[in-house]
N, CA, C and O atoms as a GROMACS GRO file, in nm:
protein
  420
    1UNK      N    1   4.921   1.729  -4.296
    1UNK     CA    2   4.781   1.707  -4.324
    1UNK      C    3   4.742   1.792  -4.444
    1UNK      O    4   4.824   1.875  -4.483
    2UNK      N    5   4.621   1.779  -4.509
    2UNK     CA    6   4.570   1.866  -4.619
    2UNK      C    7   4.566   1.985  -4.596
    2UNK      O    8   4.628   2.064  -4.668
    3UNK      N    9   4.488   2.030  -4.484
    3UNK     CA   10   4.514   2.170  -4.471
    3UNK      C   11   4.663   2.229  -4.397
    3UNK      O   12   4.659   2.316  -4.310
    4UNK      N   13   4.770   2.180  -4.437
    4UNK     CA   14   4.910   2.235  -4.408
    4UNK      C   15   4.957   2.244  -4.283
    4UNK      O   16   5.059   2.307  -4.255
    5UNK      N   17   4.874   2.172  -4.183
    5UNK     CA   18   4.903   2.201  -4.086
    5UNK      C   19   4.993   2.053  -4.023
    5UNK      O   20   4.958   1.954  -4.087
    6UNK      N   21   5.082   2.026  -3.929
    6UNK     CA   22   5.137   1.930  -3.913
    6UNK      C   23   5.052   1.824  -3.777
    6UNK      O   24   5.043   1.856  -3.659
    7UNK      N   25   5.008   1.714  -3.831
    7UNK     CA   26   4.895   1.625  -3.748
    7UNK      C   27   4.934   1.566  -3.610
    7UNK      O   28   5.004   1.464  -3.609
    8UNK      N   29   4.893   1.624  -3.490
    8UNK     CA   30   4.890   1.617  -3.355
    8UNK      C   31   4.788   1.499  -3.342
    8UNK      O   32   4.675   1.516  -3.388
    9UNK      N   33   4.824   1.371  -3.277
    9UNK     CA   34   4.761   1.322  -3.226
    9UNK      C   35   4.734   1.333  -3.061
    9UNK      O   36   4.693   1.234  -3.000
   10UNK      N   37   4.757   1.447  -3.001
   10UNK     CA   38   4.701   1.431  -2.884
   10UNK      C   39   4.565   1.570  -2.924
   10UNK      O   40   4.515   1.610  -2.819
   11UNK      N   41   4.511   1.633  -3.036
   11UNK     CA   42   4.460   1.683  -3.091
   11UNK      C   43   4.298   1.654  -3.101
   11UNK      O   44   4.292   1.538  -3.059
   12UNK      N   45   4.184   1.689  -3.127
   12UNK     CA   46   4.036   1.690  -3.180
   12UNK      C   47   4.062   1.663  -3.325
   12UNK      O   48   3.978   1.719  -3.395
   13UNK      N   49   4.138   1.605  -3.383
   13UNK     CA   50   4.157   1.663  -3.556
   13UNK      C   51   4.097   1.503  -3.648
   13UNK      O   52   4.087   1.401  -3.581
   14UNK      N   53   4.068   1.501  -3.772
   14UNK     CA   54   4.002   1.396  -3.815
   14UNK      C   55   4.036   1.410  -3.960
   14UNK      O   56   4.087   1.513  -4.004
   15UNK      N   57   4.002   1.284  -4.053
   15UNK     CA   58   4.018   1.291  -4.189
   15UNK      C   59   3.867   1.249  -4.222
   15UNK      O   60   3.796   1.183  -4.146
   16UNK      N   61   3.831   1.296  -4.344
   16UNK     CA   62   3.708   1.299  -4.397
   16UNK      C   63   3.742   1.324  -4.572
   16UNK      O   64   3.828   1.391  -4.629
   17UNK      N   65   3.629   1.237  -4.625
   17UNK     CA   66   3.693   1.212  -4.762
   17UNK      C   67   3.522   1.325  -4.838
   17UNK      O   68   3.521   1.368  -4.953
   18UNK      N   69   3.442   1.339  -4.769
   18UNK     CA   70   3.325   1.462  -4.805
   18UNK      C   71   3.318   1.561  -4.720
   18UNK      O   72   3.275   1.659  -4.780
   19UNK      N   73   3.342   1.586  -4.602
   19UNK     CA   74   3.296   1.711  -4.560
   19UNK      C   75   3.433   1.781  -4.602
   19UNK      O   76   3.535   1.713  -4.614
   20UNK      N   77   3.432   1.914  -4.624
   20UNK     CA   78   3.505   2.038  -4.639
   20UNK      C   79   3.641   2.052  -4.535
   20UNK      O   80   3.621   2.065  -4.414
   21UNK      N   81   3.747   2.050  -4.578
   21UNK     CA   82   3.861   2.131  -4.506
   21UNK      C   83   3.796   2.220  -4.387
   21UNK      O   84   3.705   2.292  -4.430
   22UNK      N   85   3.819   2.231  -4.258
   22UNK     CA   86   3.771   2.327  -4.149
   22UNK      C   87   3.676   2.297  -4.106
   22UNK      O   88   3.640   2.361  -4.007
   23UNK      N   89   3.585   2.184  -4.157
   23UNK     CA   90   3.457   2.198  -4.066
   23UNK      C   91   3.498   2.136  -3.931
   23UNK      O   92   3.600   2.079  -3.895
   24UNK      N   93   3.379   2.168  -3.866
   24UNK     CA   94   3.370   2.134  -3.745
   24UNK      C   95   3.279   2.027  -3.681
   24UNK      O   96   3.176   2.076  -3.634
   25UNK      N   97   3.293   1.866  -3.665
   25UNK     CA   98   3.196   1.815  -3.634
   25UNK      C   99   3.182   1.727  -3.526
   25UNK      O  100   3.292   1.708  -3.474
   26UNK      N  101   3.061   1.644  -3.452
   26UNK     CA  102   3.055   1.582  -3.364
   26UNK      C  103   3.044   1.438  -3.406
   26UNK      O  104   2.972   1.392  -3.494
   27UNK      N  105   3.120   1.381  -3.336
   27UNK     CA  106   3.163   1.243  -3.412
   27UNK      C  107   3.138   1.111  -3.261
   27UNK      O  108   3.208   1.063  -3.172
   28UNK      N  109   3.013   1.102  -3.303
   28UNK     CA  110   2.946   0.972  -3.190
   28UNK      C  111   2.970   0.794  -3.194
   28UNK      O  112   2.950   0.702  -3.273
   29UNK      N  113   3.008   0.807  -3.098
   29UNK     CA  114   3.093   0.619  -3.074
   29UNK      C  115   2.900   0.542  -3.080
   29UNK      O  116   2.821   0.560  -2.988
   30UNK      N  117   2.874   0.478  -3.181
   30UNK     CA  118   2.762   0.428  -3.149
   30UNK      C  119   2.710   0.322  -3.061
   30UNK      O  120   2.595   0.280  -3.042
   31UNK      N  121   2.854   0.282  -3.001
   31UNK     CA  122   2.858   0.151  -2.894
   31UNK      C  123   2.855   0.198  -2.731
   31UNK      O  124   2.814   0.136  -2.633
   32UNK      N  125   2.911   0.322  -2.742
   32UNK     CA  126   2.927   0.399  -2.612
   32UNK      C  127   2.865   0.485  -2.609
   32UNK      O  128   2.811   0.489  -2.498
   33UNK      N  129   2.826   0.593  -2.691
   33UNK     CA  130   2.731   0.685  -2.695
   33UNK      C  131   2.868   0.834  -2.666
   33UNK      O  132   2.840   0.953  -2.681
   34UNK      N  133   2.953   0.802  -2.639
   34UNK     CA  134   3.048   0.899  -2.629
   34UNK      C  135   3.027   0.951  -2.717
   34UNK      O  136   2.994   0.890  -2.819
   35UNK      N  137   3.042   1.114  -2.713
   35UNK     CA  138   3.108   1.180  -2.837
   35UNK      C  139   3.214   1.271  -2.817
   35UNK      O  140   3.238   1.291  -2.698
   36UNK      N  141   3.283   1.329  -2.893
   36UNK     CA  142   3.387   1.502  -2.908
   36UNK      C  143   3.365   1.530  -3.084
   36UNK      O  144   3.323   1.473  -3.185
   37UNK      N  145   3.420   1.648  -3.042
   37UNK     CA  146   3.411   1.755  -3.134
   37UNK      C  147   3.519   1.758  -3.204
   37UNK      O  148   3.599   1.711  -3.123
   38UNK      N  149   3.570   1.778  -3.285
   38UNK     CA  150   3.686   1.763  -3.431
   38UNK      C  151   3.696   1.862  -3.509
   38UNK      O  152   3.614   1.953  -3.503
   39UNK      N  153   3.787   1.863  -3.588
   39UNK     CA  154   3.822   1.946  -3.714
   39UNK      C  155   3.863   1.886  -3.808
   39UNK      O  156   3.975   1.835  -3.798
   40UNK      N  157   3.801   1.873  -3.913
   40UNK     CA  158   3.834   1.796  -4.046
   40UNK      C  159   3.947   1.880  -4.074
   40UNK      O  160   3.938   2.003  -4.073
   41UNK      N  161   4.028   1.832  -4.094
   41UNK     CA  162   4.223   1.860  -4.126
   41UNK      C  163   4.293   1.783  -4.199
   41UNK      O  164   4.409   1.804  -4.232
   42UNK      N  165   4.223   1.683  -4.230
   42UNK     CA  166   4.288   1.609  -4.379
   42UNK      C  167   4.210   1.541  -4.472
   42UNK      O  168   4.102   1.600  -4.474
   43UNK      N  169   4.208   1.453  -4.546
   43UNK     CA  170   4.156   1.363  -4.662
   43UNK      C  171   4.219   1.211  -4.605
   43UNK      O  172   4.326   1.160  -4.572
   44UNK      N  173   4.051   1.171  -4.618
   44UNK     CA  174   4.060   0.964  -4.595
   44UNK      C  175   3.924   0.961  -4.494
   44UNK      O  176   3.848   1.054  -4.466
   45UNK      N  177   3.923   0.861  -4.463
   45UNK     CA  178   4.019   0.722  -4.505
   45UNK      C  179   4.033   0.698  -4.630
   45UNK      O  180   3.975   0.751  -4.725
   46UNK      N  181   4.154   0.572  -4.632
   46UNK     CA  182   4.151   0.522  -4.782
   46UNK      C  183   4.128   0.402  -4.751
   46UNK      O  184   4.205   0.322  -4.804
   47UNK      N  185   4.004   0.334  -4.644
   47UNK     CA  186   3.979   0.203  -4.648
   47UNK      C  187   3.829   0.200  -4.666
   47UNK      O  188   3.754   0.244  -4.579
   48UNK      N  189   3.779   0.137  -4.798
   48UNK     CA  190   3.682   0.103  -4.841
   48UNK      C  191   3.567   0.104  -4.714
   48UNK      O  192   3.604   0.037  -4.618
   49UNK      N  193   3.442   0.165  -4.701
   49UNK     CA  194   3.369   0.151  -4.592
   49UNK      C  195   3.352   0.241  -4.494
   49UNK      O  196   3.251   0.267  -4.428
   50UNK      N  197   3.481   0.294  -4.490
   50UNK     CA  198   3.519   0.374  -4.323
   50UNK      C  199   3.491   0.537  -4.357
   50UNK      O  200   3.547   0.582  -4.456
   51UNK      N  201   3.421   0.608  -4.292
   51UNK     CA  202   3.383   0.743  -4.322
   51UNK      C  203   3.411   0.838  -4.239
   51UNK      O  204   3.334   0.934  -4.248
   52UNK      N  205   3.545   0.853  -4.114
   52UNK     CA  206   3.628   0.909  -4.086
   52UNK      C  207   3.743   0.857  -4.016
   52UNK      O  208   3.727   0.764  -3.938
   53UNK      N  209   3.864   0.911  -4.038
   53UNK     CA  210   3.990   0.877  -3.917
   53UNK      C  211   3.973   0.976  -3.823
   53UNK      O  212   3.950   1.096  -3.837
   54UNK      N  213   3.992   0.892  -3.705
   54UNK     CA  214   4.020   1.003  -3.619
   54UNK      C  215   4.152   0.976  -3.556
   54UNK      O  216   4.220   0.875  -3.575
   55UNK      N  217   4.190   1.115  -3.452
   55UNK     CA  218   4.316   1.095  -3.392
   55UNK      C  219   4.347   1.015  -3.303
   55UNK      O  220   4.244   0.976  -3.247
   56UNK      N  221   4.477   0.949  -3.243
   56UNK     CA  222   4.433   0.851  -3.151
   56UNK      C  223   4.358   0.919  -3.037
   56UNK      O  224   4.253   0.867  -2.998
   57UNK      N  225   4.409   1.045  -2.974
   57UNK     CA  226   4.324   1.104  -2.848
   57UNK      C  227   4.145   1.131  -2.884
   57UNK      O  228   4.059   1.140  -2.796
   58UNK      N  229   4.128   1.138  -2.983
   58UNK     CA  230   3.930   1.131  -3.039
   58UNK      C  231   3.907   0.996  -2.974
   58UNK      O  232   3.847   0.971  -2.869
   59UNK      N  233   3.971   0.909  -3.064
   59UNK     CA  234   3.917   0.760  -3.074
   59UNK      C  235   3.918   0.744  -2.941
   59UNK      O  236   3.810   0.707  -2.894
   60UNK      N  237   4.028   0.764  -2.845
   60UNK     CA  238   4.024   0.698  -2.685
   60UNK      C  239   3.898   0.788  -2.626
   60UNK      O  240   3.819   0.742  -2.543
   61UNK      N  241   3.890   0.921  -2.680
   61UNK     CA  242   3.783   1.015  -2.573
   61UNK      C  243   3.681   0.945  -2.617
   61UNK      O  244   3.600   0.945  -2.524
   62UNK      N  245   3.638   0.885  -2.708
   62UNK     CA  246   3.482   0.840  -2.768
   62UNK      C  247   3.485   0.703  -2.713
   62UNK      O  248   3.380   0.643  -2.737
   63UNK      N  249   3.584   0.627  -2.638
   63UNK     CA  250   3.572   0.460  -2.647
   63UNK      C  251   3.627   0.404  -2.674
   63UNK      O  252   3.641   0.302  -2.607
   64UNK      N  253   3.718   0.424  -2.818
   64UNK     CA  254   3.783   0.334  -2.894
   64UNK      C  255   3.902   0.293  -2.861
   64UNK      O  256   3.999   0.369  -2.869
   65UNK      N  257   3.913   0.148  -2.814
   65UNK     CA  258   4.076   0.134  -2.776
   65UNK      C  259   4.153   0.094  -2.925
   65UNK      O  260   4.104   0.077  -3.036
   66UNK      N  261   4.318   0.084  -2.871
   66UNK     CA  262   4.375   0.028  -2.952
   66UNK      C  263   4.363  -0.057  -3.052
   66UNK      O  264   4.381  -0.069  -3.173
   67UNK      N  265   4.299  -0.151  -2.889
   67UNK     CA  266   4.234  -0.282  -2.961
   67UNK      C  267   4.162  -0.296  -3.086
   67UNK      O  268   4.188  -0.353  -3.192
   68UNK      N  269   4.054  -0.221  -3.041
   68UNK     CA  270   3.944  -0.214  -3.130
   68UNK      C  271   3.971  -0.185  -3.241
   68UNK      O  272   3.942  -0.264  -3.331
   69UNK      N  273   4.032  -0.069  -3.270
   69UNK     CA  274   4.042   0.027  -3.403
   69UNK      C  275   3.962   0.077  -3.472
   69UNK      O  276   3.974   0.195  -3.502
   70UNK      N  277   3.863   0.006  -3.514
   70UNK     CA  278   3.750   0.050  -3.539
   70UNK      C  279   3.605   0.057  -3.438
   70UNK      O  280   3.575  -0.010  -3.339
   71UNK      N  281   3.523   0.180  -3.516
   71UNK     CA  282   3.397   0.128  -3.418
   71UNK      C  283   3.302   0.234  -3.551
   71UNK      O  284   3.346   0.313  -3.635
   72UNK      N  285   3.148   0.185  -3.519
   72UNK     CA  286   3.039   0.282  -3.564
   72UNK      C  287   3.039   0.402  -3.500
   72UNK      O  288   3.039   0.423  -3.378
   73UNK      N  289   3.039   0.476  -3.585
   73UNK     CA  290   3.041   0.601  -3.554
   73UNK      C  291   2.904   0.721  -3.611
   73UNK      O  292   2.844   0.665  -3.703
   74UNK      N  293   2.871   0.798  -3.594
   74UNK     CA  294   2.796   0.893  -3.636
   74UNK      C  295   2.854   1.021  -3.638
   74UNK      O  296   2.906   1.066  -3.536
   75UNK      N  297   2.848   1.105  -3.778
   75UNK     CA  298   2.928   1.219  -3.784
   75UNK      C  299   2.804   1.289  -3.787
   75UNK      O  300   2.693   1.244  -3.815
   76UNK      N  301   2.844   1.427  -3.748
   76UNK     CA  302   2.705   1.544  -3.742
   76UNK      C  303   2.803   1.656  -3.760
   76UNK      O  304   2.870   1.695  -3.664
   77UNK      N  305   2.817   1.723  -3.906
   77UNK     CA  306   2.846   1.867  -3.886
   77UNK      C  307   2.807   1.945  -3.805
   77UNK      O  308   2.685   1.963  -3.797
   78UNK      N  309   2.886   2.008  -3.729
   78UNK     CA  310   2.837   2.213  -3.659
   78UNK      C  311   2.886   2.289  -3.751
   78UNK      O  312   2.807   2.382  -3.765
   79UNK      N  313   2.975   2.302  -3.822
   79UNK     CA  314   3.007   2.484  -3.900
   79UNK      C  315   3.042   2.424  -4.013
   79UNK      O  316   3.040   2.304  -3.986
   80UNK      N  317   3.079   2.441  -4.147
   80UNK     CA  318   3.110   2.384  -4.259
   80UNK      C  319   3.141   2.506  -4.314
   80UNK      O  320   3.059   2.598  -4.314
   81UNK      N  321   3.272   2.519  -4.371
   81UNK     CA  322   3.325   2.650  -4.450
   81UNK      C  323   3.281   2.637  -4.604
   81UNK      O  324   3.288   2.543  -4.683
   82UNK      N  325   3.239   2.751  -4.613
   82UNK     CA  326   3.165   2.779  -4.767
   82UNK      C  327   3.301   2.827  -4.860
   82UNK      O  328   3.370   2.913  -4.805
   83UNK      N  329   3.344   2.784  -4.984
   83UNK     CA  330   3.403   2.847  -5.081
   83UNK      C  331   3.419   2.980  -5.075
   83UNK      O  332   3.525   3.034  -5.107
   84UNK      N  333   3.304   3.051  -5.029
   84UNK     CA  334   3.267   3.211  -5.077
   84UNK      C  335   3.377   3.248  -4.912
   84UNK      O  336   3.462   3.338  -4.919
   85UNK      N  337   3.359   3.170  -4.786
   85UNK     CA  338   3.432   3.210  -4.730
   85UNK      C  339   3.355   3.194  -4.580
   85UNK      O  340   3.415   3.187  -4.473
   86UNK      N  341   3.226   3.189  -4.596
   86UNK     CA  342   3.104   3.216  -4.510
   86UNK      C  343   3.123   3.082  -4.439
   86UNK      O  344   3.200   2.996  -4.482
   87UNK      N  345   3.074   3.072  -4.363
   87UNK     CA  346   3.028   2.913  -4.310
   87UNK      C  347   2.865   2.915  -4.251
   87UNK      O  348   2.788   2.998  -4.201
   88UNK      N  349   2.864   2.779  -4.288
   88UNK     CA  350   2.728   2.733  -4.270
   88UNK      C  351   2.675   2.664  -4.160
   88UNK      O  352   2.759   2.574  -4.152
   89UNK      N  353   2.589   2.643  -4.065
   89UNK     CA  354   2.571   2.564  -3.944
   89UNK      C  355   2.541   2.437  -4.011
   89UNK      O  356   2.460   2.442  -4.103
   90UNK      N  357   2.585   2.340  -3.986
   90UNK     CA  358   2.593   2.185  -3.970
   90UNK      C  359   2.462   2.153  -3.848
   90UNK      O  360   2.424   2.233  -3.763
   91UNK      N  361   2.409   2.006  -3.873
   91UNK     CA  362   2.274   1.953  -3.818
   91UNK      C  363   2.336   1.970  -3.660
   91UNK      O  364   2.256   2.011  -3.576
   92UNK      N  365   2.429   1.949  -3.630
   92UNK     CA  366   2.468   1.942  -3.490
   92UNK      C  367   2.454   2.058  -3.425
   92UNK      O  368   2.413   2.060  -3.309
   93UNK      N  369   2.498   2.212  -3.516
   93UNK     CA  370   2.525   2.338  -3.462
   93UNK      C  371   2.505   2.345  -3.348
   93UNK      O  372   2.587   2.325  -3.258
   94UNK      N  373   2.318   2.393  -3.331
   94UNK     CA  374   2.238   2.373  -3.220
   94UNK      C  375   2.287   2.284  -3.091
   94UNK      O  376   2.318   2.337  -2.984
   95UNK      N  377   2.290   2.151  -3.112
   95UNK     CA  378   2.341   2.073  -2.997
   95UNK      C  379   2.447   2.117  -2.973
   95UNK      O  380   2.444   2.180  -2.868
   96UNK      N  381   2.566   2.116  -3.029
   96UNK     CA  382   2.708   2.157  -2.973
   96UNK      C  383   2.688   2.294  -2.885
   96UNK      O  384   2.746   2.284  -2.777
   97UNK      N  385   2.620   2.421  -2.904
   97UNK     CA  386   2.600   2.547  -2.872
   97UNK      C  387   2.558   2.495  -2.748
   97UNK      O  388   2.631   2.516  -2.652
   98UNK      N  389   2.439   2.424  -2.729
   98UNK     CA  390   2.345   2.393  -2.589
   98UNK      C  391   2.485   2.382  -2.491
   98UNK      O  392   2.509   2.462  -2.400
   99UNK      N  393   2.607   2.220  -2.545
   99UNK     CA  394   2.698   2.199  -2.483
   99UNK      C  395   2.772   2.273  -2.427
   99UNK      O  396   2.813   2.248  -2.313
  100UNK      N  397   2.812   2.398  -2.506
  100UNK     CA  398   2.942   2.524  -2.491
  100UNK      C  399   2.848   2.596  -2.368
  100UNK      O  400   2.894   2.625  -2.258
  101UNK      N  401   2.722   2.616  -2.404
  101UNK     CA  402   2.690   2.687  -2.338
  101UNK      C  403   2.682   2.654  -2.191
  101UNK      O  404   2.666   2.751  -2.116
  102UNK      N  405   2.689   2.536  -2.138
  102UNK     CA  406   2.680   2.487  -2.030
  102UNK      C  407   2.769   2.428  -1.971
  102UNK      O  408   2.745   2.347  -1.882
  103UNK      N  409   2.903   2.464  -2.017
  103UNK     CA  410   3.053   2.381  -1.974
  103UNK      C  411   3.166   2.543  -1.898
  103UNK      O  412   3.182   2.657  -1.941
  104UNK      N  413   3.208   2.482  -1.798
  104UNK     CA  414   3.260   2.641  -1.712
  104UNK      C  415   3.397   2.632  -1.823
  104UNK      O  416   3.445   2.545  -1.895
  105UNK      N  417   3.429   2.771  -1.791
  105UNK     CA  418   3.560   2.777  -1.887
  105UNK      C  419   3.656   2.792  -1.744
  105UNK      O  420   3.778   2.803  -1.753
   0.00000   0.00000   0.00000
């Protein structure tokens, strides 16, 4: 993958052709309302239209069968790594935090 790491599909991991290497975002099935959480870890799609890949284990946790392959989706950054090194909260931050905060470990 782009960021050097070798791509697990039983993984949270995603390709994104604008958000930043490392971010972190919530990626909503707009047919199911499912969502999970990801790590942008590579570059793409390279199909005209489409504004993330995800892994096959994302796509099944959100809805998406085989079949399907595709579906509408909604991306919402939580953390976005800054150049300088810093990261920034993404529109989701907030919601994802509510989530963590209320899931037993």
């Amino acid at each position: 993958m782009a960021d050097g790491t070798k791509m697990d599909p039983h993984d949270n991991n995603a390709a994104s052709k604008t958000l930043p290497l490392g971010t972190t975002a919530k990626v909503t099935n707009l047919d199911t309302g499912q969502s999970a959480v990801v790590t942008i870890q590579d570059r793409g799609p390279h199909v005209k239209g489409r504004i993330v890949d995800l892994s096959p284990a994302t796509a099944q946790k959100i809805g998406i069968t085989q079949d399907d392959g595709v579906a509408k989706v909604k991306v919402d950054p939580i953390a976005v790594p800054m150049p300088d090194g810093s990261v920034k909260p993404g529109v989701a931050a907030k919601d994802t935090k509510d989530t963590k905060d209320t899931k037993a470990d």
